[in-house]
C-alpha positions, 0 to 999 in steps of 0.5 A: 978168194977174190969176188972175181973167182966167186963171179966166175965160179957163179956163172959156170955153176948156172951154166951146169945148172940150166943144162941139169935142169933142161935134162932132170933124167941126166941128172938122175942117171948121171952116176951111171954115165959118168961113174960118178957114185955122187951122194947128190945129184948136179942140180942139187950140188950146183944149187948149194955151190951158187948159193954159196957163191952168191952169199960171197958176193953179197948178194942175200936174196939169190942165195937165199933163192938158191938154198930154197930151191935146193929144198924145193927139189931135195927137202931132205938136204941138210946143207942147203937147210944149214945155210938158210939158218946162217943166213938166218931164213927159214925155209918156204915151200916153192920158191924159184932162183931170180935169173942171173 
């Protein structure tokens, strides 16, 4: 994929988020208004999704904040746990994404 389609996906992942993380209750109740049966929440889809996005584009240290702030929120996500190894990082308590 291009760095352009990575900046784009980036950027409307960040949107979603900030909005998610505005409003943590429509995230939490987002299955049942949407039926939408999602194993994960949007917060934690679109922290791994950034984080993935950010790692594409060469940019370490925001996927790394992204996976770790993933965690923070969900401890048991085995994908975000598994990118931090990839990356080689392991995981700490209470770190926060760097704004876009």
């Amino acid at each position: 994929m291009r760095e352009g389609k990575y900046r784009e996906a980036a950027d409307a992942y960040a949107a979603g988020l900030s909005f998610f993380m505005r409003f943590p209750p429509l995230d939490t109740w987002r299955s049942l208004l949407f039926l939408s049966p999602e194993r994960w929440g949007y917060r934690e889809l679109a922290l791994m999704n950034l984080g993935s996005c950010y790692s594409q584009l060469g940019d370490r240290k925001r996927a790394v904040a992204c996976y770790q702030t993933c965690l923070n929120i969900h401890p048991d996500n085995g994908v975000a746990r598994a990118a931090l190894g990839l990356l080689w990082v392991e995981p700490q308590g209470d770190a926060a994404p760097e704004e876009a």
